[in-house]
MARVOGU-547063 format. One record per residue (C-alpha): chain; residue in one letter; x, y, z. Coordinates in steps of 0.25 Angstrom, whole numbers, padded with zeros to 4 digits. Last residue first. Layout:
# residues N
(rec "A"; "A"; (X; Y; Z)),
...
//
This chain:
# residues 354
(rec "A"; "X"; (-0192; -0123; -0068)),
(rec "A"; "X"; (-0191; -0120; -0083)),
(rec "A"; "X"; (-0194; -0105; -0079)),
(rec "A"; "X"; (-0184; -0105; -0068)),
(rec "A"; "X"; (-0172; -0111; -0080)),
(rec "A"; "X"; (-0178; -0101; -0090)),
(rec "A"; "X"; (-0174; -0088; -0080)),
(rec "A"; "X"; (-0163; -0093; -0076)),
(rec "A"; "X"; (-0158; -0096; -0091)),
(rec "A"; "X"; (-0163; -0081; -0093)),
(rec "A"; "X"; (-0156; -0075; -0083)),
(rec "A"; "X"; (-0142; -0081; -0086)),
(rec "A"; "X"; (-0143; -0077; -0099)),
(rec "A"; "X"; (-0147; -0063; -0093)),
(rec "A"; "X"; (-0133; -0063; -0085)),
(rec "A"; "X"; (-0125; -0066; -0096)),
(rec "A"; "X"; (-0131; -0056; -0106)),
(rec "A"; "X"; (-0129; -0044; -0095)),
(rec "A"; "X"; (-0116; -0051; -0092)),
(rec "A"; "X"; (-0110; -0050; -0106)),
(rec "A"; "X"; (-0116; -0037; -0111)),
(rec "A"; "X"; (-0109; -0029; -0098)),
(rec "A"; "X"; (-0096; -0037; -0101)),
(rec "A"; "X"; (-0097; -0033; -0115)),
(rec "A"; "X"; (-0101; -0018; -0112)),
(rec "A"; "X"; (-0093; -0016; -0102)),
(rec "A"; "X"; (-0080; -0023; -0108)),
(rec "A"; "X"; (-0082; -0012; -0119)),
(rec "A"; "X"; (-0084; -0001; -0111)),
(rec "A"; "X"; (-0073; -0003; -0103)),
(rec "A"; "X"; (-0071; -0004; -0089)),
(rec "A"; "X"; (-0061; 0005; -0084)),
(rec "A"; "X"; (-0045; 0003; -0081)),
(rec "A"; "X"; (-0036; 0014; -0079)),
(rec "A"; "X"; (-0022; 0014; -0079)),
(rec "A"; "X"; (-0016; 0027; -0072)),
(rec "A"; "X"; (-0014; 0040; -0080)),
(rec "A"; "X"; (-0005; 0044; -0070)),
(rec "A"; "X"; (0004; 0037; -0065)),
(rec "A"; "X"; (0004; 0027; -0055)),
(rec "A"; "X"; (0018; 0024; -0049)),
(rec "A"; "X"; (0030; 0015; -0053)),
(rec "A"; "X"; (0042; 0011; -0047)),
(rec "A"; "X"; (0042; 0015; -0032)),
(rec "A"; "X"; (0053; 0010; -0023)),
(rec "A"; "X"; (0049; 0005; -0010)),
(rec "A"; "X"; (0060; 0003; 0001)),
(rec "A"; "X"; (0065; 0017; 0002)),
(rec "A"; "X"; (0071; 0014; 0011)),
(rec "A"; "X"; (0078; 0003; 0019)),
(rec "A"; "X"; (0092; 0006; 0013)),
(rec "A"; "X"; (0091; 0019; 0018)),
(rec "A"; "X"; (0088; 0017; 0030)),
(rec "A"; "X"; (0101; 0006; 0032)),
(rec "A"; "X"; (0108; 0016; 0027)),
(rec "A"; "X"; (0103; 0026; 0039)),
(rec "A"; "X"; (0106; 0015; 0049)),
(rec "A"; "X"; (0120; 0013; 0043)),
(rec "A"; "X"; (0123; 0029; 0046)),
(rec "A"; "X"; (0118; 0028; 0059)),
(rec "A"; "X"; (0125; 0016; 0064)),
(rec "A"; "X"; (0137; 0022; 0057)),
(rec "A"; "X"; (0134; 0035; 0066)),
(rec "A"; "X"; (0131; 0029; 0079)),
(rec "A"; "X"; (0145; 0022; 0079)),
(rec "A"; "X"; (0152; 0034; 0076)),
(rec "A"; "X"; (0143; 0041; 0088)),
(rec "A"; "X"; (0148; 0031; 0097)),
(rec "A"; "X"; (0161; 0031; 0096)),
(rec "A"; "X"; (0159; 0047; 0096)),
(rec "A"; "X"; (0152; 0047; 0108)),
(rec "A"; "X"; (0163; 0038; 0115)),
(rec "A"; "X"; (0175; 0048; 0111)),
(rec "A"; "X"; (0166; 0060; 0114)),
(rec "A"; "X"; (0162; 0053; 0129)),
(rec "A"; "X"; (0177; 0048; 0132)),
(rec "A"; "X"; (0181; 0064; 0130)),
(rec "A"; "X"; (0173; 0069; 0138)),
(rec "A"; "X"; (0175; 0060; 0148)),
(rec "A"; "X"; (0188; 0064; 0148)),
(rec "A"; "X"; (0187; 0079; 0148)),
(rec "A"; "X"; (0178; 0079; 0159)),
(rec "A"; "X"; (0190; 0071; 0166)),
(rec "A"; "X"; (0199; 0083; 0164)),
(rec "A"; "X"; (0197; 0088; 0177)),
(rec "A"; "X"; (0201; 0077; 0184)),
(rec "A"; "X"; (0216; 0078; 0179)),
(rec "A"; "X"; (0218; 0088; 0187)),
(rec "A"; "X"; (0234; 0088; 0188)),
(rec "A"; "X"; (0235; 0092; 0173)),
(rec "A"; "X"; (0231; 0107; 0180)),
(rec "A"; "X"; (0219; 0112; 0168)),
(rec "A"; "X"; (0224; 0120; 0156)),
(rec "A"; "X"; (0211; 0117; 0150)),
(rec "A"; "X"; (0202; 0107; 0159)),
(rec "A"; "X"; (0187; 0115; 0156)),
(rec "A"; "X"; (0190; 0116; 0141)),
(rec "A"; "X"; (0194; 0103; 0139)),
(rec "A"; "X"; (0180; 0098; 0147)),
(rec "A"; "X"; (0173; 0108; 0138)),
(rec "A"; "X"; (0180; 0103; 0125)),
(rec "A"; "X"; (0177; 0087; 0129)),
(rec "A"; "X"; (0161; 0093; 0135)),
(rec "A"; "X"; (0159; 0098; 0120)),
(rec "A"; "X"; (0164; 0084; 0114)),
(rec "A"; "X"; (0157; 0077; 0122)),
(rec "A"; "X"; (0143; 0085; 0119)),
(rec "A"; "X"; (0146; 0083; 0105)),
(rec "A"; "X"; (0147; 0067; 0108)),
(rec "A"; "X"; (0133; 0067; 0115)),
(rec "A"; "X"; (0127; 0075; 0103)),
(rec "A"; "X"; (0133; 0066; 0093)),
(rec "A"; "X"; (0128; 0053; 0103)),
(rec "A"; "X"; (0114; 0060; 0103)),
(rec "A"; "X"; (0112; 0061; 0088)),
(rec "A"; "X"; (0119; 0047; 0084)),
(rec "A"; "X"; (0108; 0041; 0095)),
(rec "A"; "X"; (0097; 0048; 0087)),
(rec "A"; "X"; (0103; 0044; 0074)),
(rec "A"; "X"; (0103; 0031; 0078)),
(rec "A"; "X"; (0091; 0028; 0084)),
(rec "A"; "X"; (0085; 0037; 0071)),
(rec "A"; "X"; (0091; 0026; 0062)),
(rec "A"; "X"; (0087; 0014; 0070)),
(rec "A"; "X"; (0072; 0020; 0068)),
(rec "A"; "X"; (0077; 0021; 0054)),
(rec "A"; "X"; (0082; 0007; 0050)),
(rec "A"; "X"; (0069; 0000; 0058)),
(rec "A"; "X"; (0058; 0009; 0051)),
(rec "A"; "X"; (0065; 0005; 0038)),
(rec "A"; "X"; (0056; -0004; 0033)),
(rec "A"; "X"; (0042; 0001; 0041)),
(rec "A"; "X"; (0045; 0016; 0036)),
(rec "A"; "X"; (0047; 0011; 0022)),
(rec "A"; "X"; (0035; 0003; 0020)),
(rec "A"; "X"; (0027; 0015; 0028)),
(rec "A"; "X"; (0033; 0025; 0016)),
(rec "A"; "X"; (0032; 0014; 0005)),
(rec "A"; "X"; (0017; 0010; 0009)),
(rec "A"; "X"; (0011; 0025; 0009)),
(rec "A"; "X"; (0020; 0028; -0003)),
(rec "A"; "X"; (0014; 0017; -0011)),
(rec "A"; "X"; (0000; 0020; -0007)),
(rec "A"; "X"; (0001; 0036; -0008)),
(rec "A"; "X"; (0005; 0031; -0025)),
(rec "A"; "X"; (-0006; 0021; -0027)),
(rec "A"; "X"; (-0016; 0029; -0018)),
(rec "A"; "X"; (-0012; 0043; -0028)),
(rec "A"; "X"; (-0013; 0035; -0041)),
(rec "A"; "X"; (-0027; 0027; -0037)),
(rec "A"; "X"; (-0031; 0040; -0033)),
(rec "A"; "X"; (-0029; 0048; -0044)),
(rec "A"; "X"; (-0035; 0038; -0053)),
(rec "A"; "X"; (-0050; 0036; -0045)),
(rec "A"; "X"; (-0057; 0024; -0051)),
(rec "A"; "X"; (-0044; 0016; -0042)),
(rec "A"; "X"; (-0036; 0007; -0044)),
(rec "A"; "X"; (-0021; 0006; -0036)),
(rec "A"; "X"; (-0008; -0004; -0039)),
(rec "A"; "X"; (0002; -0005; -0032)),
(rec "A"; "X"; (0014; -0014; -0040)),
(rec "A"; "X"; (0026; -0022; -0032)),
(rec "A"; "X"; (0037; -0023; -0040)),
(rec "A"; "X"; (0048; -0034; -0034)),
(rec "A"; "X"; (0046; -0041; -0048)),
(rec "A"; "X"; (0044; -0055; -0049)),
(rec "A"; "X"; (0031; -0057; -0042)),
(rec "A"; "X"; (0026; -0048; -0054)),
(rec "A"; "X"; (0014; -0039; -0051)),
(rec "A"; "X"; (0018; -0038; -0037)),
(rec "A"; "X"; (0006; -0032; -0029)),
(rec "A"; "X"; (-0001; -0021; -0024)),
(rec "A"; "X"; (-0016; -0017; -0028)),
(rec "A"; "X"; (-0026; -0008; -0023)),
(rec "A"; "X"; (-0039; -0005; -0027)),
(rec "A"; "X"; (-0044; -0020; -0030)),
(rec "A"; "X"; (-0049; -0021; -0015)),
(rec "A"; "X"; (-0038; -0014; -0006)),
(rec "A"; "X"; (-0043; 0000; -0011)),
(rec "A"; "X"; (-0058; -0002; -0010)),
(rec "A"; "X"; (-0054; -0009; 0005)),
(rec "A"; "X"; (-0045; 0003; 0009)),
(rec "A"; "X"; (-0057; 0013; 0006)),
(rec "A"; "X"; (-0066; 0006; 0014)),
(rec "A"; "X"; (-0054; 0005; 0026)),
(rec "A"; "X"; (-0053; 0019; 0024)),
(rec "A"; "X"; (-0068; 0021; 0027)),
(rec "A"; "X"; (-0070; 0014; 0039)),
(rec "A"; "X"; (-0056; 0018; 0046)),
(rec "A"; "X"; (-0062; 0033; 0042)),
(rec "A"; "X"; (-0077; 0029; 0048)),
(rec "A"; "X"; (-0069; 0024; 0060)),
(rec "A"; "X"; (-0063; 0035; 0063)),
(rec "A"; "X"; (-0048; 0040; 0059)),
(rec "A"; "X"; (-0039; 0049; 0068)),
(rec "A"; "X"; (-0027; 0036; 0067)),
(rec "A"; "X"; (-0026; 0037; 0052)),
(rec "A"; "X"; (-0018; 0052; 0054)),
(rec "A"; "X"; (-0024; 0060; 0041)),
(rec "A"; "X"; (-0014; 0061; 0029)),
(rec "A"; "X"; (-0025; 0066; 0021)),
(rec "A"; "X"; (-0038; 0068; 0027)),
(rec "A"; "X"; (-0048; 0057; 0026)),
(rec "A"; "X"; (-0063; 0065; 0029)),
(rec "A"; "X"; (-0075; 0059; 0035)),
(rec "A"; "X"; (-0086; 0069; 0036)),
(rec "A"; "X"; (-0098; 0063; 0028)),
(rec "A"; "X"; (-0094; 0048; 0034)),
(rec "A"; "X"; (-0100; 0047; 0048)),
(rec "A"; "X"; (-0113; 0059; 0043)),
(rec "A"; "X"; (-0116; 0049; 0033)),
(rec "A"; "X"; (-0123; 0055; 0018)),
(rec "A"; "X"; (-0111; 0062; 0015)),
(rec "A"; "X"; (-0103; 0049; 0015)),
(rec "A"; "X"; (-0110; 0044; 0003)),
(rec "A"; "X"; (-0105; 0055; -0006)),
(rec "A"; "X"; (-0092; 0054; 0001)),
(rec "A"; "X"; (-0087; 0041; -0005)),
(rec "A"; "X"; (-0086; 0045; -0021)),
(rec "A"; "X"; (-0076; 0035; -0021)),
(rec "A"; "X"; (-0066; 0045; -0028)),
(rec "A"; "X"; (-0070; 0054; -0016)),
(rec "A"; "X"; (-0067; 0043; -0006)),
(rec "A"; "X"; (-0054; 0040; -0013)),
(rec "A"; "X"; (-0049; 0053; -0013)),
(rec "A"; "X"; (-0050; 0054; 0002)),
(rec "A"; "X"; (-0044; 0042; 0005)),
(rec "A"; "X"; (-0033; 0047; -0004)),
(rec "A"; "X"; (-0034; 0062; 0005)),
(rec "A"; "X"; (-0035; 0073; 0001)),
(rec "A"; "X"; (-0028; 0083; -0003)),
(rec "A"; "X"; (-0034; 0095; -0013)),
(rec "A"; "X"; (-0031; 0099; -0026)),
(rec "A"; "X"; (-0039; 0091; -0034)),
(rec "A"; "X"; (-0035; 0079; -0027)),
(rec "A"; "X"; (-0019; 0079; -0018)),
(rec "A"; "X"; (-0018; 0068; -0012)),
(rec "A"; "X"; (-0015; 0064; 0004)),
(rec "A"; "X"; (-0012; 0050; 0010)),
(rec "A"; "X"; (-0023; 0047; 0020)),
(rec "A"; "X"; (-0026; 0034; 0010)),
(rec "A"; "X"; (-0013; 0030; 0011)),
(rec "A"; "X"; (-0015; 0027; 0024)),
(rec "A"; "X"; (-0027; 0019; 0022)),
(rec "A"; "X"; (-0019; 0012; 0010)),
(rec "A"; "X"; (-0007; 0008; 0021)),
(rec "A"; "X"; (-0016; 0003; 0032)),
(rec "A"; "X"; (-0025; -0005; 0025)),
(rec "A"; "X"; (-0014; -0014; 0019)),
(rec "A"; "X"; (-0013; -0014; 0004)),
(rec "A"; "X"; (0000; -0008; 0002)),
(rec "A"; "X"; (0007; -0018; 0014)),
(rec "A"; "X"; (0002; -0027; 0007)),
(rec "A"; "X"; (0012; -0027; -0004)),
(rec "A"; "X"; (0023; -0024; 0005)),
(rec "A"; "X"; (0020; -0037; 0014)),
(rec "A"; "X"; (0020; -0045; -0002)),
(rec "A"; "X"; (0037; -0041; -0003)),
(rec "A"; "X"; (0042; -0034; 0009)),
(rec "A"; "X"; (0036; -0025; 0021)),
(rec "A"; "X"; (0038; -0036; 0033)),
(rec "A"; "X"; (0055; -0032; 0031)),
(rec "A"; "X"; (0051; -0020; 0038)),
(rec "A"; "X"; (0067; -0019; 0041)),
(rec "A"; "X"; (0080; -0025; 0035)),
(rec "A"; "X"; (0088; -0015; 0042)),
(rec "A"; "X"; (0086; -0007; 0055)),
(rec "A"; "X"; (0099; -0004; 0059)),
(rec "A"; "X"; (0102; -0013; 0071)),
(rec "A"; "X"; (0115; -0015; 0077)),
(rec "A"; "X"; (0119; -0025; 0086)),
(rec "A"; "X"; (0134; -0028; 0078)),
(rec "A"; "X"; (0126; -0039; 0069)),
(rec "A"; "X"; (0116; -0029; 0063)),
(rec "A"; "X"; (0128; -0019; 0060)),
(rec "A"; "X"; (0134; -0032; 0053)),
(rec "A"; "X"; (0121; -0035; 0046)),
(rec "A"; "X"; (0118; -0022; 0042)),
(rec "A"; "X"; (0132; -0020; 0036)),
(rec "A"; "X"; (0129; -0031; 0027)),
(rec "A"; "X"; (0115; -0027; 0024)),
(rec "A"; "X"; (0123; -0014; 0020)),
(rec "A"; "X"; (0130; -0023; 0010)),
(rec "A"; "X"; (0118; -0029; 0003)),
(rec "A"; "X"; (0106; -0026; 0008)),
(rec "A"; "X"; (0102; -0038; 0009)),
(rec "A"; "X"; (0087; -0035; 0010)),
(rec "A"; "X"; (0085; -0023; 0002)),
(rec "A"; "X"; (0071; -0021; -0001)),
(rec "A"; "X"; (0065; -0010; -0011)),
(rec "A"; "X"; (0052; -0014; -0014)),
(rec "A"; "X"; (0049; -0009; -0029)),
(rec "A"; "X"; (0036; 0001; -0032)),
(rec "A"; "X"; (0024; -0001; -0041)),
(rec "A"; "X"; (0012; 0009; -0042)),
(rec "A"; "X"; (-0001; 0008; -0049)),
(rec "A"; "X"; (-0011; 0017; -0048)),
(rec "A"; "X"; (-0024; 0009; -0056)),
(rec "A"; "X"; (-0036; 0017; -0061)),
(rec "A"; "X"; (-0050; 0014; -0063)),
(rec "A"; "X"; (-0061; 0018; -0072)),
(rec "A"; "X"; (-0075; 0022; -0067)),
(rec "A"; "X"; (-0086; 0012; -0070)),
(rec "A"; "X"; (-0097; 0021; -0076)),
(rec "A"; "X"; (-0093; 0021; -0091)),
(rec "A"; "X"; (-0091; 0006; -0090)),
(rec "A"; "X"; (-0103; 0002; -0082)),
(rec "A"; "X"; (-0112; 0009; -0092)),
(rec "A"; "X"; (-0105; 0000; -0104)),
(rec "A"; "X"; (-0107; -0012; -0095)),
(rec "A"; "X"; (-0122; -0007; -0093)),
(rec "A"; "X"; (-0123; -0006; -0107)),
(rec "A"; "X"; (-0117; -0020; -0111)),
(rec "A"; "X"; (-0127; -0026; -0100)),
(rec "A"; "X"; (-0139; -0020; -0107)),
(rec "A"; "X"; (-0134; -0024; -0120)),
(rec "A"; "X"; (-0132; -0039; -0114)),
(rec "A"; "X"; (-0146; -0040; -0108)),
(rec "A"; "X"; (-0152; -0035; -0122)),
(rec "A"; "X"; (-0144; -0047; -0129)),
(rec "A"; "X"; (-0149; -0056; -0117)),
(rec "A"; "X"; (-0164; -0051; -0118)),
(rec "A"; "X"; (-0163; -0052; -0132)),
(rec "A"; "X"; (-0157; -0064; -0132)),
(rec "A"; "X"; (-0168; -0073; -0127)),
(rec "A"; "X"; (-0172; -0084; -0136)),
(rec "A"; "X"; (-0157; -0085; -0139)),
(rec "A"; "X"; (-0155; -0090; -0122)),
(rec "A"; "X"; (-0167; -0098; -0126)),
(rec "A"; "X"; (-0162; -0106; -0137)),
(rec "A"; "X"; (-0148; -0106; -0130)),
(rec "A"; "X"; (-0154; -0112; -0117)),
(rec "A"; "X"; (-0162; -0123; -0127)),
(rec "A"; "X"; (-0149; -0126; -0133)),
(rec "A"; "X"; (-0141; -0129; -0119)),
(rec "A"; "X"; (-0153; -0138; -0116)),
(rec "A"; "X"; (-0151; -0146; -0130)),
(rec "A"; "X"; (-0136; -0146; -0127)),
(rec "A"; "X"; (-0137; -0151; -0114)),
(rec "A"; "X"; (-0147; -0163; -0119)),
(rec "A"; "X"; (-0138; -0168; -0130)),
(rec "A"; "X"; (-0127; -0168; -0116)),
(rec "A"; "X"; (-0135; -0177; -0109)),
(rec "A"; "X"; (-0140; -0172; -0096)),
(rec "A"; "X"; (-0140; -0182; -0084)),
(rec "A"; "X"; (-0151; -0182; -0074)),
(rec "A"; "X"; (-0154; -0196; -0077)),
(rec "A"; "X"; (-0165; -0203; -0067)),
(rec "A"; "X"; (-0162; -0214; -0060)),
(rec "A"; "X"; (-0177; -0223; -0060)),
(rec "A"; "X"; (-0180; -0226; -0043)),
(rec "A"; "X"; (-0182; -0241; -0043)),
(rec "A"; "X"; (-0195; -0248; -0037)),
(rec "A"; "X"; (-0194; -0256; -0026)),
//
């Protein structure tokens, strides 16, 4: 039986460097087409440059406003809370911390404040609106019939929407969302949260950054203190119909007088109108007095729940703007256009040699 000979695949290292010279030589053989490669690259960087439109970050940070303990009120809340009573503190607890920071990115949120209306070359529109046109959206949507007529009017009602209006606000969420919109903590340490909006269009990214803030503060403070002041407008309500309830005792106390003056003592019976009158003021007014201090305490407790965001900066105008530069166009233009025809070549050689 004849033995197979082992044949050694193994490159020496003399024989790398001879095959990594022989790749220079003919990499050098062919440096005009790579030095020609790269000008032609450097141009179309340059191009790229003057054509890519410059883009502008809004960015806003604000302060959450949380009081937890609240000290000595949180005291007397406890021992209101502990008599039965209920005035609506510590609520909408689910909007702190991370939960706020989503919040600014949910759908629901940017398409609203995409309704939100702004004032552009003295007209309103809307922000959806001012996007599409900075977008230059409309000059396809002339050639559909479906899209031609769609209009976003400011503050219209989301629910009177179609499908190609849901289509078209969830596009423009998704451009947003992807690199448009960010929000976040810079520092962990610092309980600043920064918003930050880019966008080719600087008008927009400043009025989006600021409609967004408000957008989220306004429903962030509604959903907080919605508790504190639906117990409020119980309690006002009830106040409101005790007062009347009490002035009408008080009216039927001097009508029932007026009605027993100068009466016989020995008719006793007739002055039971009187009486009762009487037991419905003094029981109104316990009651009122009690309705008012809940009221009072209900209105503090309001008050202490907003506002609960605290702006700290907004975008001015000029905002930062970050375009590419000629320069880096020119050299990372050069660089890949040399790269890729180096590339090429040894292709090209390496199928040859096959």
């Amino acid at each position: 039986m004849e033995s197979t000979p082992i044949v050694n695949e193994e490159i020496s290292l003399k024989d790398l460097l001879v095959m990594t010279k022989k790749w220079c030589i003919y990499l050098l053989s062919r440096w005009r087409i790579i030095v020609l490669a790269g000008i032609i690259g450097s141009v179309l960087g340059l191009t790229y440059s003057f054509i890519k439109k410059p883009v502008y970050t809004a960015t806003l940070s604000f302060a959450l406003e949380d009081d937890q303990s609240g000290g000595g009120l949180g005291g007397a809340l406890g021992l209101v809370g502990s008599l039965g009573l209920d005035l609506g503190g510590n609520a909408g607890g689910i909007f702190t911390g991370s939960n706020l920071t989503e919040l600014f990115k949910s759908r629901s949120m940017v398409e609203q404040t995409l309704l939100t209306p702004v004032i552009v070359n003295g007209k309103e529109i809307s922000l959806a609106e001012m996007f599409i046109q900075n977008n230059e959206w409309r000059k396809r949507w002339d050639e559909s019939p479906k899209l031609k007529n769609i209009q976003f009017l400011p503050n219209k009602q989301r629910q009177g929407f179609t499908r190609v209006h849901d289509s078209i606000l969830g596009s423009i969420y998704e451009k947003l969302s992807k690199g448009g919109l960010e929000v976040g903590q810079k520092d962990k340490k610092v309980a600043i949260t920064t918003v930050e909006v880019s966008s080719t269009n600087e008008l927009f990214a400043k009025y989006f950054c600021e409609a967004l803030a408000k957008q989220v503060g306004k429903f962030y403070v509604d959903t907080k203190s919605k508790k504190a002041r639906m117990n409020m407008d119980i309690l006002e309500r009830q106040t409101d119909s005790i007062r009347g309830e009490l002035n009408g005792a008080i009216t039927g106390v001097a009508v029932a007088n007026d009605n027993t003056f100068n009466l016989n003592p020995a008719l006793n019976i007739r002055r039971a109108p009187s009486a009762r009158r009487q037991v419905d003021v003094q029981a109104n007014t316990a009651i009122l007095t009690e309705l008012v201090k809940q009221t009072e305490m209900a209105k503090v407790t309001l008050r202490r729940e907003t506002p609960l965001i605290q702006v700290v900066d907004r975008p001015i105008l000029p905002l930062f703007k970050e375009r590419f530069g000629k320069i880096k166009g020119i050299i990372l233009g050069g660089f890949l256009a040399g790269f890729l025809t180096v590339l090429f070549l040894i292709f090209k050689k390496i199928l040859n040699n096959l």
